[in-house]
N, C-alpha and C positions, 0 to 999 in steps of 0.2 A: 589485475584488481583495479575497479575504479576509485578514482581518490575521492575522499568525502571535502567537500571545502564549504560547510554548514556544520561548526558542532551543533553535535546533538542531533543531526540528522539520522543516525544509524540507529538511536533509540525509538524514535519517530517511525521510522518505517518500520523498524520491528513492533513495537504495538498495535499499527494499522494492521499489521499481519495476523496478527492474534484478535484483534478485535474483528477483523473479516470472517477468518475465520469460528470465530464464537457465532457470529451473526448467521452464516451458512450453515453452523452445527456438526462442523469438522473438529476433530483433535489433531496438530499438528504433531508429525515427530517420526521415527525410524520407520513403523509398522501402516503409516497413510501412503496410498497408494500415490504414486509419480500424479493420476489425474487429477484426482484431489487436489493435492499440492497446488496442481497448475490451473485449480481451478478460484483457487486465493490468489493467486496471483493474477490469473486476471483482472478480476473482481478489484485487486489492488490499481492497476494499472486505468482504470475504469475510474475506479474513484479519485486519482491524483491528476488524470487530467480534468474532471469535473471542476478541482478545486482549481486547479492551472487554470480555466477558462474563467472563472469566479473570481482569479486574484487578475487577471488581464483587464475583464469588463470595470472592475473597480476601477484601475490605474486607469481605464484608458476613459472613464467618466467625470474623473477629478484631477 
């Protein structure tokens, strides 16, 4: 298991999950099929580097 070393970060990524998924018009939970699933998560994985590239160009402007 990865260790979290950001509270509140597990809250965080769980809303990004649920909010991805509201936006693509999936319901997560037992009965969504594995591609589904893996298709928030991409979708996730998408959007946190967007913001990782956004929080770099900042820092690396000022």
């Amino acid at each position: 298991m990865n260790k979290l070393v950001v509270n509140g970060s597990k809250e965080v990524i769980n809303n990004l999950k649920y909010e991805i998924a509201n936006e693509l018009g999936i319901t997560l939970g037992a009965d969504t099929s594995s591609r589904l699933n893996g298709t928030v998560g991409g979708y996730m994985t998408k959007k946190l580097v967007e913001l990782g590239k956004q929080y770099y160009n900042n820092v690396k402007n000022h």
